[in-house]
LUMKOLTI-109476 format. One record per residue (C-alpha): residue number from 1; x, y, z. Coordinates in nm, 2 decimals, padded with zeros to 4 digits. Example, Ala and Ser with C-alpha at 12.3 -4.5 7.8 and 13.67 -1.06 7.14 Angstrom:
r pos = 1, c1 = 01.23, c2 = -00.45, c3 = 00.78;
r pos = 2, c1 = 01.37, c2 = -00.11, c3 = 00.71;
This chain:
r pos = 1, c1 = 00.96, c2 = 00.23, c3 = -03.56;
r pos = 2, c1 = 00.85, c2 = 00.49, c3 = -03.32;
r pos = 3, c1 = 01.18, c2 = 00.51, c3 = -03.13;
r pos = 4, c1 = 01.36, c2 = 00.62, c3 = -03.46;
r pos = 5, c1 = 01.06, c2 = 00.86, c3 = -03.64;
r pos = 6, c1 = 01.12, c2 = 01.00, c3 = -03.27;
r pos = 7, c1 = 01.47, c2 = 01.05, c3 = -03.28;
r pos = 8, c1 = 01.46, c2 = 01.18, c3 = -03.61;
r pos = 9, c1 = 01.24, c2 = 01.49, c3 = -03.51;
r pos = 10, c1 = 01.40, c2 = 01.60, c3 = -03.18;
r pos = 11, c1 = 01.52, c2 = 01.97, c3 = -03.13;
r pos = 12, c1 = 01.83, c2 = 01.95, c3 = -02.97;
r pos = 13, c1 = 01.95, c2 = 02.26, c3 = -02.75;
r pos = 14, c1 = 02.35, c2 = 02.33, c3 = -02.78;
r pos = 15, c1 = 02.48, c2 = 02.33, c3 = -02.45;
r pos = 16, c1 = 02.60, c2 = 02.70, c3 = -02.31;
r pos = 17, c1 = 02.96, c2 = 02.59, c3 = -02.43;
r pos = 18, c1 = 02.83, c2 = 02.55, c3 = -02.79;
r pos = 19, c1 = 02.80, c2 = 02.18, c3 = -02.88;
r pos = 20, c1 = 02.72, c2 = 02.14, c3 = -03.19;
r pos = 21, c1 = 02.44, c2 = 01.81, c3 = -03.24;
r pos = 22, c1 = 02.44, c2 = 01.53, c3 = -03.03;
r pos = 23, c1 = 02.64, c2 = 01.25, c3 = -03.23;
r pos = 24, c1 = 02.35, c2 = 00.99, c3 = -03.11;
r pos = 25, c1 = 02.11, c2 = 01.20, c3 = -03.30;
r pos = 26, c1 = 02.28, c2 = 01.33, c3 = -03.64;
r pos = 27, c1 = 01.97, c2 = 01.44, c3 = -03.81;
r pos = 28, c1 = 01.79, c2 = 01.58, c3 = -03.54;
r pos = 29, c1 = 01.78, c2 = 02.04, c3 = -03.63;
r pos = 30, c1 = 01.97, c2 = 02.26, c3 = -03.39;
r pos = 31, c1 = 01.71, c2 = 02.45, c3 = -03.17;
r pos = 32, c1 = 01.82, c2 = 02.81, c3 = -03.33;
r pos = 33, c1 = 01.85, c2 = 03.16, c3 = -03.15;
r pos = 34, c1 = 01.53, c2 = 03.30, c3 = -02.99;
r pos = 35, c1 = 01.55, c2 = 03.70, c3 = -03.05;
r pos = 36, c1 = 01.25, c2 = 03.73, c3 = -02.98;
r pos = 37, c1 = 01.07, c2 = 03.54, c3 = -02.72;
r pos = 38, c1 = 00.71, c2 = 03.60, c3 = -02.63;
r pos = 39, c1 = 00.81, c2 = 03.72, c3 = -02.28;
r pos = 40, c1 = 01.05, c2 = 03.97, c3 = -02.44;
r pos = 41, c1 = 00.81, c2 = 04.13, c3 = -02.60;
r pos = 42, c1 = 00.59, c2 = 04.25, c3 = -02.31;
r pos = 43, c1 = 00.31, c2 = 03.96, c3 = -02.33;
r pos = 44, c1 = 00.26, c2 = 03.68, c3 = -02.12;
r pos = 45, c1 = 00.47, c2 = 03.32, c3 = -02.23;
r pos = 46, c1 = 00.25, c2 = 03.14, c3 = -02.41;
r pos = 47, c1 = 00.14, c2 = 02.79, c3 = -02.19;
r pos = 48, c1 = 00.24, c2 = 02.48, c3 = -02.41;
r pos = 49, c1 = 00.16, c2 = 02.13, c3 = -02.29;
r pos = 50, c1 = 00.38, c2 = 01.90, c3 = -02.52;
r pos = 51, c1 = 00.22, c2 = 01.50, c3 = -02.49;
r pos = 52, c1 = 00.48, c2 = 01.26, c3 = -02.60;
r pos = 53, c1 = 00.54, c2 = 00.91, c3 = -02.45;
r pos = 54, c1 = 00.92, c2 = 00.90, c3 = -02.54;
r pos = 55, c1 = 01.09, c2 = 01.08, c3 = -02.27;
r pos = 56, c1 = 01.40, c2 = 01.20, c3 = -02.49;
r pos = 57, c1 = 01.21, c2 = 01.37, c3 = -02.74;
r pos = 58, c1 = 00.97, c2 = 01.54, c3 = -02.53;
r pos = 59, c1 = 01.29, c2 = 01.68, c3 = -02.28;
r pos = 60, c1 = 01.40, c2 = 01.80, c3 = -02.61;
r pos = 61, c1 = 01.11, c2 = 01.97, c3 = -02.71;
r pos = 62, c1 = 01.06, c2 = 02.11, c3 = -02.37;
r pos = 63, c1 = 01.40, c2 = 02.24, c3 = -02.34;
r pos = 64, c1 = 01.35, c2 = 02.42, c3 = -02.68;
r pos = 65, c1 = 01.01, c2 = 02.58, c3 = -02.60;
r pos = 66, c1 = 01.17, c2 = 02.75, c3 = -02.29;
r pos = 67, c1 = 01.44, c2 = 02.84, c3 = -02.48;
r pos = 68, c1 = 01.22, c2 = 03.04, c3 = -02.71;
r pos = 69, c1 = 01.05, c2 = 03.19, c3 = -02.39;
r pos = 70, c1 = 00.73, c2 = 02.95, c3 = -02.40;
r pos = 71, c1 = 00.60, c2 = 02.81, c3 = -02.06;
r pos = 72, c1 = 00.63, c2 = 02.44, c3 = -02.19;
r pos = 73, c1 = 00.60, c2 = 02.13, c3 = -01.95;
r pos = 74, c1 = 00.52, c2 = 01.75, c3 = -02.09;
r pos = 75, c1 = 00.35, c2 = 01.48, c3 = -01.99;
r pos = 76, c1 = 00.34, c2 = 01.10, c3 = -02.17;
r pos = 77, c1 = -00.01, c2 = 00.96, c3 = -02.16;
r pos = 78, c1 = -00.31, c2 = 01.06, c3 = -02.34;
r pos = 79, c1 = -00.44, c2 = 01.04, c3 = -01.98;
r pos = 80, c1 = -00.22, c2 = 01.27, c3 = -01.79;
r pos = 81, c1 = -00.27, c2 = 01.48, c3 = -02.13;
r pos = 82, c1 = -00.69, c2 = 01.50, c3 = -02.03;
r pos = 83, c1 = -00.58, c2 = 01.59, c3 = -01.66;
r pos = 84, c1 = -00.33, c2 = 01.90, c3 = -01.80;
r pos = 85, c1 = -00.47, c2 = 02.08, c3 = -02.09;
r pos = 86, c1 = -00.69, c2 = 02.28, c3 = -01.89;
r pos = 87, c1 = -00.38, c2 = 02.51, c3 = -01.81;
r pos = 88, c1 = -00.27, c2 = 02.54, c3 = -02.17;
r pos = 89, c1 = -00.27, c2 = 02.76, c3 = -02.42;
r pos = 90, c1 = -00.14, c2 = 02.53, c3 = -02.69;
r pos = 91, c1 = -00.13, c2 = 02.14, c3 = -02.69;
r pos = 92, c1 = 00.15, c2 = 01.93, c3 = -02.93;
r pos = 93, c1 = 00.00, c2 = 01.59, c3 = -02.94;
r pos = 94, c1 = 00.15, c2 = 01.30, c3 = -03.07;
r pos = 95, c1 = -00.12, c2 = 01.06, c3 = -03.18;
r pos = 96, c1 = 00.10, c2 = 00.75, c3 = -03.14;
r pos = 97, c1 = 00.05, c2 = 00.71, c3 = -02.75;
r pos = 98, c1 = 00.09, c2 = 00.44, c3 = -02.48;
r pos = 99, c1 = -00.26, c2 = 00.44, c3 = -02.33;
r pos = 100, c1 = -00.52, c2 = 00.61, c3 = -02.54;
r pos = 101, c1 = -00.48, c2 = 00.70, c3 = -02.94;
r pos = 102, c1 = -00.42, c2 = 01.08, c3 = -03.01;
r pos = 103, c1 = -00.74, c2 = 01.10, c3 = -03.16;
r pos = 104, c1 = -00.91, c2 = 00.96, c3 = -02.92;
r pos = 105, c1 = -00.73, c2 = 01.26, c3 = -02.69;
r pos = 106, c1 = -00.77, c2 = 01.59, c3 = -02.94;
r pos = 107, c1 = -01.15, c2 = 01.45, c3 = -02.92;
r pos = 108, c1 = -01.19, c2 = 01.47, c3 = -02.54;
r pos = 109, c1 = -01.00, c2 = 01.80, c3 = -02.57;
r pos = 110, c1 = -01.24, c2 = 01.94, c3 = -02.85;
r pos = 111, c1 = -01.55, c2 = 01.83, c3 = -02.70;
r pos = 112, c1 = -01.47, c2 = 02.07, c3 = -02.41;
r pos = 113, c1 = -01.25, c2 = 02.35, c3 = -02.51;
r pos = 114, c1 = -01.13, c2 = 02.57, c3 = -02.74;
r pos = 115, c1 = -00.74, c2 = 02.48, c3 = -02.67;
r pos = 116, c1 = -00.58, c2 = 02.49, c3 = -03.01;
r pos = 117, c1 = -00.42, c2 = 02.11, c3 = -03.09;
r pos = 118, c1 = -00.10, c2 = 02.11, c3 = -03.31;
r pos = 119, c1 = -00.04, c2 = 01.73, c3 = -03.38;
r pos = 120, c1 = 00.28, c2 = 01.56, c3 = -03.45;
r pos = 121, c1 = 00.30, c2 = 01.23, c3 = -03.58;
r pos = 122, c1 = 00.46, c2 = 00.94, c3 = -03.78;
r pos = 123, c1 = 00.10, c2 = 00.92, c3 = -03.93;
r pos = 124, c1 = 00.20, c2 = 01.05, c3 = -04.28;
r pos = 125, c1 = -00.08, c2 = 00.91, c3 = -04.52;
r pos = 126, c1 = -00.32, c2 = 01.15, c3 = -04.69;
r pos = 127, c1 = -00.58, c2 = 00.99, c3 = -04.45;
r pos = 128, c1 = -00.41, c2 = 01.04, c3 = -04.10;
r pos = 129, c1 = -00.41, c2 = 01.37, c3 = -04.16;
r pos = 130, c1 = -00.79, c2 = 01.39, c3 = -04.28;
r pos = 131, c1 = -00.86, c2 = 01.19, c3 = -03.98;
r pos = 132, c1 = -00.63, c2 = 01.42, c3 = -03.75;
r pos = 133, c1 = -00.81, c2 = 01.78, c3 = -03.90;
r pos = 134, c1 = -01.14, c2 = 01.62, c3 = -03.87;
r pos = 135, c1 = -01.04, c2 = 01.52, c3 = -03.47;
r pos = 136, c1 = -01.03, c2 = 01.90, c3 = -03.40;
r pos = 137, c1 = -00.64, c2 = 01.95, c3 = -03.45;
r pos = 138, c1 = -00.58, c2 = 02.28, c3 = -03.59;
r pos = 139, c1 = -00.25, c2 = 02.19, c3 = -03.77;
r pos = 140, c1 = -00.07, c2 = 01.89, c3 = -03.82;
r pos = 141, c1 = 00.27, c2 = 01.79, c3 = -03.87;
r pos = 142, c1 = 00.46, c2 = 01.47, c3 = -03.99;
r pos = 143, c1 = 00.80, c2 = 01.37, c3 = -03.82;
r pos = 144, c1 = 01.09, c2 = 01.44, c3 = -03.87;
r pos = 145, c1 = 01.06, c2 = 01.80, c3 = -03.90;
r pos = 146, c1 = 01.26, c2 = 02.12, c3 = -03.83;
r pos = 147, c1 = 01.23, c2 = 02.35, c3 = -03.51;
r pos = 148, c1 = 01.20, c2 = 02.62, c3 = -03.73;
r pos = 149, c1 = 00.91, c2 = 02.53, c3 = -03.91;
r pos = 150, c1 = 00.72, c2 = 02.42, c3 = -03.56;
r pos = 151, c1 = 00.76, c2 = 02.77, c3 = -03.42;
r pos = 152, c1 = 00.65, c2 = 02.94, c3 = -03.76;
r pos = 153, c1 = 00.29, c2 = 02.73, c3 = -03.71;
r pos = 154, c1 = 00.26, c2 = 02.78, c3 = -03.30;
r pos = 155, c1 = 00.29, c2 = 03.14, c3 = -03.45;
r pos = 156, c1 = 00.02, c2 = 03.07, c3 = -03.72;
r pos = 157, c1 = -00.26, c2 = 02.88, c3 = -03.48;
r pos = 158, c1 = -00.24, c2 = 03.14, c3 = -03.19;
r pos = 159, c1 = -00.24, c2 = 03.41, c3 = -03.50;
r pos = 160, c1 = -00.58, c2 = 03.29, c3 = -03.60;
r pos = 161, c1 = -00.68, c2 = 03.22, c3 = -03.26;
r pos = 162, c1 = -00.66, c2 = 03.56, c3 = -03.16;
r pos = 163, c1 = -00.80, c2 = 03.72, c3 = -03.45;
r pos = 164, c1 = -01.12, c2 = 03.53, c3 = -03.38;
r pos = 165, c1 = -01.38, c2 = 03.76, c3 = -03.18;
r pos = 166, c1 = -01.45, c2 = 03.66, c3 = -02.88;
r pos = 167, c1 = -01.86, c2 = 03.58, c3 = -02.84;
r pos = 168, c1 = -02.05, c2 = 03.75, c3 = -02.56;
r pos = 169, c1 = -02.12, c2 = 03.57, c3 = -02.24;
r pos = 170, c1 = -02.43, c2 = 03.66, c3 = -02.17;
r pos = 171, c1 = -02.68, c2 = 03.70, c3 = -02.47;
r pos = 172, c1 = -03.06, c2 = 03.81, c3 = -02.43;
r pos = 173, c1 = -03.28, c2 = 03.84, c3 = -02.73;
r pos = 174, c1 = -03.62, c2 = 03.90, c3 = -02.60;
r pos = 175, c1 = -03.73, c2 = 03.63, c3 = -02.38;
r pos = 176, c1 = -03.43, c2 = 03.42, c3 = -02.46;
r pos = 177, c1 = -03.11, c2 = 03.41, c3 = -02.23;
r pos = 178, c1 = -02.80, c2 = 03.23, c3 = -02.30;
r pos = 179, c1 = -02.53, c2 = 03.23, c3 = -02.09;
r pos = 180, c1 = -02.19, c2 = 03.11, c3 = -02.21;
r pos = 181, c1 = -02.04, c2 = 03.10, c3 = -01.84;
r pos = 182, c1 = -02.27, c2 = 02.85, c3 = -01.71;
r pos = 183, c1 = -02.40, c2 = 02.71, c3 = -02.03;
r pos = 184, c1 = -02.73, c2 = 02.78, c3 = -01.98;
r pos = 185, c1 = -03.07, c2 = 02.86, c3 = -02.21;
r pos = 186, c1 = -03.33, c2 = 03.01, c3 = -02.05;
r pos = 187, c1 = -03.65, c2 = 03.09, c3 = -02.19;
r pos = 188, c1 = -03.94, c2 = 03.35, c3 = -02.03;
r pos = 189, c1 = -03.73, c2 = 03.26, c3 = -01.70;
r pos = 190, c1 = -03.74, c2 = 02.88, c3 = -01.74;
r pos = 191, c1 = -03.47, c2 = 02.65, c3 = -01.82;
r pos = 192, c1 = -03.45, c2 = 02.45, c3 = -02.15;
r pos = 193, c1 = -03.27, c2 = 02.14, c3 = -02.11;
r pos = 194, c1 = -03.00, c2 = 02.14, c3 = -02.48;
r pos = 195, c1 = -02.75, c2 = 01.93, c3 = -02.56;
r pos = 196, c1 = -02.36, c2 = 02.04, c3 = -02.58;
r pos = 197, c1 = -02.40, c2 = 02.08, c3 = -02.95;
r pos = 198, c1 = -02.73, c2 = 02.25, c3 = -02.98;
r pos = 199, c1 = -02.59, c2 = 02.46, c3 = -02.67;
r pos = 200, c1 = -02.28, c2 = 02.56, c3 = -02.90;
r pos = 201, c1 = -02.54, c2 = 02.58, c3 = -03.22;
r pos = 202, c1 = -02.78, c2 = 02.84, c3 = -03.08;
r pos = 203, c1 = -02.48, c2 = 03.06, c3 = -02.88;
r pos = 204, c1 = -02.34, c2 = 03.12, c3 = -03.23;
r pos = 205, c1 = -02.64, c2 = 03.22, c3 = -03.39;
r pos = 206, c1 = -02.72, c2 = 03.45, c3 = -03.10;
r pos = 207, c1 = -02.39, c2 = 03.59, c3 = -03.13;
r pos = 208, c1 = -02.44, c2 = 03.75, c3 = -03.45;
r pos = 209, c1 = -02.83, c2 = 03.85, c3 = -03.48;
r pos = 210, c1 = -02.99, c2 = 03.93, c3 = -03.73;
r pos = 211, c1 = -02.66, c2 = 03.79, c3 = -04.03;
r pos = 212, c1 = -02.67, c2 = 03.43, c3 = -04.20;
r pos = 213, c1 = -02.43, c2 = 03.20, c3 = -04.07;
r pos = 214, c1 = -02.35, c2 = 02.94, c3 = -04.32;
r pos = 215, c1 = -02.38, c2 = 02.59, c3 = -04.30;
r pos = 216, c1 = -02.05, c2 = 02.59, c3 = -04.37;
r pos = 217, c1 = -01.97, c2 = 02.81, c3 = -04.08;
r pos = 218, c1 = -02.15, c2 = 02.65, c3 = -03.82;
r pos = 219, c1 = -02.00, c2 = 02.28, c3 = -04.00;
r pos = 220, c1 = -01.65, c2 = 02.48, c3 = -03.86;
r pos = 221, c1 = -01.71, c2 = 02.65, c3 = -03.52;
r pos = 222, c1 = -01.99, c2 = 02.40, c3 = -03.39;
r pos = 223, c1 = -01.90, c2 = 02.02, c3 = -03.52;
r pos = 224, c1 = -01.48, c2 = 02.15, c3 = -03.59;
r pos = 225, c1 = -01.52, c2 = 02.00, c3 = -03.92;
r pos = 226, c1 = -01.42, c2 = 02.18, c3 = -04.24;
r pos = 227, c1 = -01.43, c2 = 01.88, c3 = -04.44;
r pos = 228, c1 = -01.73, c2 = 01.68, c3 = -04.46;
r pos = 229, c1 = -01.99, c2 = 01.86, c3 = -04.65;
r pos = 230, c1 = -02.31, c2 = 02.00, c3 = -04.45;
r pos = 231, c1 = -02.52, c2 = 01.70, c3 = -04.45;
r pos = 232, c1 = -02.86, c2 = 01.62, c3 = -04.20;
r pos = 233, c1 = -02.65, c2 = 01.69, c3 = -03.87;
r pos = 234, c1 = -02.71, c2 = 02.06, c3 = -03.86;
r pos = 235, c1 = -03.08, c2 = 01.98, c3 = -04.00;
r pos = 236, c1 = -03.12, c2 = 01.74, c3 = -03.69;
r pos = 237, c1 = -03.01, c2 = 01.99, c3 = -03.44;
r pos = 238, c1 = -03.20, c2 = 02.26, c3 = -03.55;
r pos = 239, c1 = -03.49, c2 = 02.09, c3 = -03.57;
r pos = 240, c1 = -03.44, c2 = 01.97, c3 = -03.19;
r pos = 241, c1 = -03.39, c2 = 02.36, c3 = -03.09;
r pos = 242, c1 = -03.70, c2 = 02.43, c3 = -03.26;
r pos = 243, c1 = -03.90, c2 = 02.22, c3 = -03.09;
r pos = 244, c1 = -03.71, c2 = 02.25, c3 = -02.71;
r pos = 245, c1 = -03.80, c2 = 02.63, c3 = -02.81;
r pos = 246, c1 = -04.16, c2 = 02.57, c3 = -02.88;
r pos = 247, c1 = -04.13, c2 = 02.74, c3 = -03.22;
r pos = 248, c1 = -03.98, c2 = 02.77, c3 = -03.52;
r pos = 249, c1 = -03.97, c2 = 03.10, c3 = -03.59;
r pos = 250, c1 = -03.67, c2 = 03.10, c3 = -03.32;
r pos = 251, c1 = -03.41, c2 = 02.96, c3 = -03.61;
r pos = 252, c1 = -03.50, c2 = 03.05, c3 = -03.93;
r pos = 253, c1 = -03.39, c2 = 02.90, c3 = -04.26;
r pos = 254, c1 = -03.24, c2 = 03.11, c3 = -04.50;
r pos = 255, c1 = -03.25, c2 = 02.90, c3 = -04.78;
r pos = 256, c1 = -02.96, c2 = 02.78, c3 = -04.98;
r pos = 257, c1 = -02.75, c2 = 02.99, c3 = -04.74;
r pos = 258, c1 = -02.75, c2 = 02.92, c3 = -04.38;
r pos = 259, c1 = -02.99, c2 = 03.02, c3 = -04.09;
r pos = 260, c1 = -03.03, c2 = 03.30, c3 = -03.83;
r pos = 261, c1 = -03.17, c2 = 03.36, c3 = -03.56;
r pos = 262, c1 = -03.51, c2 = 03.51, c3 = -03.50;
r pos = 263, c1 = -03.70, c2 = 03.70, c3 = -03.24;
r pos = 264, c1 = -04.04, c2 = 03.67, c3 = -03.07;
């Protein structure tokens, strides 16, 4: 089943003589025309890292990133895929992998990074996809589907990627110091031991002092989930903070809204 969803979504790339589609492949969309190509237009070439076990369909896809002036390389295990995404800008992940599930992998890449995840699967049910947003992927798409249409959402993730603002490294709010670079909190000098989350929690907050951020914001940026409603997670971590703090008044509740953060 895999070896034909594959073959249906390939992106074939005419050869410089102008072959029309490979006869082995009938259905599988001519990689159009790149006018214009990220490096034509001044700015770097966007990094993709494309993971897909079947070799055929990822030299495809490779062939037609280039084409379009993306840096794109592949690799075929969800392994090789948590070696290589450092170096990326953008990962294509198809969830139906030889080693690990592509869950499993846009997981391990979420609980580290920020690396927007596009993934492509034969997954197709309401519920893969549910399963695939709520993983961390940013977009997902069902094979077969048209070249066209995957560079039109590369084009949409990095859009909203880069109209996020970047947070501040280094944040001090009175005797509090957080430090995105080394992911440290410090507090009157000393360090305060906080989990990956609660780090993540409290950074946000501190980024925008003194404004709410919504439950369902920090749902979003913190846990990557837009889907599950706000529940006793955030309640949990909070209340951790508070207490690795020594105080309350360092989060406060804003009922029915959100929280912010406070200053002793």
């Amino acid at each position: 089943m895999k070896r034909q969803s594959t073959d249906l979504l390939e992106a074939r790339v005419p050869r410089e003589h102008g072959e029309g589609r490979d006869a082995s492949a009938p259905h599988a969309p001519t990689v159009p025309s790149a006018p214009t190509a990220p490096s034509a237009q001044g700015k770097e070439a966007l990094r993709v890292l494309v993971v897909e076990s079947e070799t055929r369909a990822a030299d495809s896809l490779v062939q037609g990133l280039r084409r379009h002036g993306y840096r794109a390389q592949s690799v075929a295990t969800g392994s090789a895929a948590l070696r290589e995404y450092r170096n990326s800008d953008l990962i294509l992940l198809d969830l139906d992998l030889p080693d690990l599930d592509g869950l499993e992998v846009c997981r391990g890449v979420r609980a580290d990074a920020d690396t927007p995840v596009i993934a492509v699967t034969a997954r197709d049910t309401e519920l893969d996809r549910v399963l695939g947003l709520q993983a961390g992927a940013d977009d997902y798409m069902v094979k077969p589907y048209g070249f066209r249409e995957l560079m039109a959402r590369i084009e949409a993730v990095m859009r909203r990627v880069r109209m996020q603002p970047a947070l501040a490294q280094v944040i001090i709010r009175g005797p509090l110091r957080i430090d995105a670079g080394t992911r440290e909190v410090r507090l009157h000098g000393e360090p305060v031991d906080v989990t990956r989350k609660e780090f993540d929690l409290l950074h946000l907050l501190a980024s925008q002092p003194d404004h709410v951020v919504s439950r369902k914001q920090l749902m979003t940026q913190v846990w990557e989930d837009s889907w599950s409603r706000p529940g006793r997670t955030i309640d949990t971590h909070v209340s951790s903070l508070r207490n690795k703090l020594g105080s309350s008044r360092w989060i406060l509740t804003v009922r029915g809204v959100g929280f912010r953060l406070g200053n002793l």
